[in-house]
Phi, psi and omega in degrees: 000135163310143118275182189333053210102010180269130157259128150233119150267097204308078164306319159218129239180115171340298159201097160271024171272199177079144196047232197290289186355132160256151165253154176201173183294099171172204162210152150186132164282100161261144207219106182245138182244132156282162188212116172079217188274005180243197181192137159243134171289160158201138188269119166242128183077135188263337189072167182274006169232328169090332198277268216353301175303285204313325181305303195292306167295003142295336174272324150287008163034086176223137173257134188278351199268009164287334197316126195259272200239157178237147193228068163257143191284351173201155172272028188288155181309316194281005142258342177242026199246020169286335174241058196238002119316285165337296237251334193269328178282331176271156180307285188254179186268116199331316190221124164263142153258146184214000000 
């Protein structure tokens, strides 16, 4: 369940196919919370490939370059390995480690 003014957008999924969307084994969640007068994104979970998220979210015309955090909660493939695709399609890199 949401709260007030919280959006999660299913990005990958079984099924997020049917009309343009693809499906695939796996999850990622776009999540935007406002705070104030902003608002933060957040990726939770990557999918198991990256072209679905990349795909689906170009047909949702969502931009990444706001994206404040990316968040999967375990290191099954199928939730993080969307983002070694991602990381290849942006100019810099989605996620730093330090």
């Amino acid at each position: 369940m949401s709260e007030p003014g919280i959006s999660v957008r299913v990005l990958v999924t079984s099924g997020t196919g049917g009309g343009s969307g693809r499906a695939e084994h796996g999850l990622a969640l776009w999540e935007t919370v406002p705070h104030g007068d902003r608002s933060f994104r957040i990726l939770l979970h990557t999918g198991q490939t990256g072209l679905t998220l990349s795909h689906n979210a170009g047909i949702r015309k969502l931009d990444w370059t706001p994206l404040g955090a990316v968040a999967p909660s375990h290191g099954h493939y199928d939730h993080t390995r969307g983002l070694l695709v991602r990381g290849r399609k942006n100019s810099r890199p989605c996620v730093e480690a330090r």
